[in-house]
N, C-alpha and C positions, 0 to 999 in steps of 0.2 A: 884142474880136473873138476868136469861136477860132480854132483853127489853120485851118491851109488843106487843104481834102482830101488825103488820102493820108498825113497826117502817121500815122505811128504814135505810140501812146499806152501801150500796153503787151501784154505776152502773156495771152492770156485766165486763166490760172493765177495774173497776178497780182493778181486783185479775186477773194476769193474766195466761192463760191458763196452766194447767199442774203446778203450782203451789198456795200456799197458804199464805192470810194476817192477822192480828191480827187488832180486834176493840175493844177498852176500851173503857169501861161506868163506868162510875163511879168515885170517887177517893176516897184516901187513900191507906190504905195498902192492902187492899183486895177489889180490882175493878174487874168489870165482864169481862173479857177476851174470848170473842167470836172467836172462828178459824174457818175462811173461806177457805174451798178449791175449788178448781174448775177443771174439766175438760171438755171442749167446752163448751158445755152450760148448762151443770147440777154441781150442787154446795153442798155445805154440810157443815153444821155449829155445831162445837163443843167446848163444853167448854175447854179452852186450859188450862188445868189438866193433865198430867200424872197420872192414876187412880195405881202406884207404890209407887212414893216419892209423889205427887200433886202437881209437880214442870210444869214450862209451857213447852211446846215439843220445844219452842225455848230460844235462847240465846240471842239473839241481835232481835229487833221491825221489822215482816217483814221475818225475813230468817230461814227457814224450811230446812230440809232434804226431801227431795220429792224425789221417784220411781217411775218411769215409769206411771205418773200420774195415780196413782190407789195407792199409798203406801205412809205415811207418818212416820218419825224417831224422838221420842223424844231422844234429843241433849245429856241429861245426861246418860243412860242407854243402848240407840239404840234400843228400842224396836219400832217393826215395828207396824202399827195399817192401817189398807185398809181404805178409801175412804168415801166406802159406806155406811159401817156401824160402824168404829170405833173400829171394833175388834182389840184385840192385839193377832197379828197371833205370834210374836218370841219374844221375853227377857224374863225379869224377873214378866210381868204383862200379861203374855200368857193368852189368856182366861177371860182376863176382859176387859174391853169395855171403850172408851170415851161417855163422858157425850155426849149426843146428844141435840142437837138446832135445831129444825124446822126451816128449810129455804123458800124463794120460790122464783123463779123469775118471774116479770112481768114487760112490757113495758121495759126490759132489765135494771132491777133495782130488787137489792138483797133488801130482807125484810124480816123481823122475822115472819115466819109463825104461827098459832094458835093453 
């Protein structure tokens, strides 16, 4: 589950531009893995799931394959997924989507929208 609205997640300064960060909540073996992208000042928050294997889009805490900020690469398969909406435009998960996380920014400060 992600957090509950309102929560904040970080200053928009911290993911920075044209690329994307990972925020865990939780612990154990199954913590909630929030993926922050960003380009200028619009953001987008997604369960970091591979909706293929439900493996996370990264390999190491932090380090994405990012496109022309508008496109992100999960690391095991390359399937590309846009921005905006999470879509998976090419691989093997074409046509299925990342979880989505309401985002929002205010006073330049990300938070889990409602």
């Amino acid at each position: 589950m992600p957090p509950p609205p309102g929560t904040e997640v970080c200053a928009l300064d911290e993911v920075p531009d044209g690329k994307a960060r990972q925020f865990v909540y939780g612990e154990g073996s199954e913590p909630f893995r929030l993926l922050v992208l960003r380009s200028g000042e619009r953001v987008w928050g997604y369960v970091n799931r591979c909706p293929h294997f439900g493996t996370p889009l990264n390999l190491e805490p932090d380090r994405f394959l990012i496109y022309d900020h508008s496109r992100i690469y999960c690391v095991t398969h390359y399937a590309m997924f846009r921005f905006d909406d999470g879509f998976c435009e090419e691989g093997p998960c074409a046509g299925d989507a990342l979880t989505r996380v309401p985002l929002a920014v205010s006073e330049r400060k990300i938070r889990i929208a409602g």
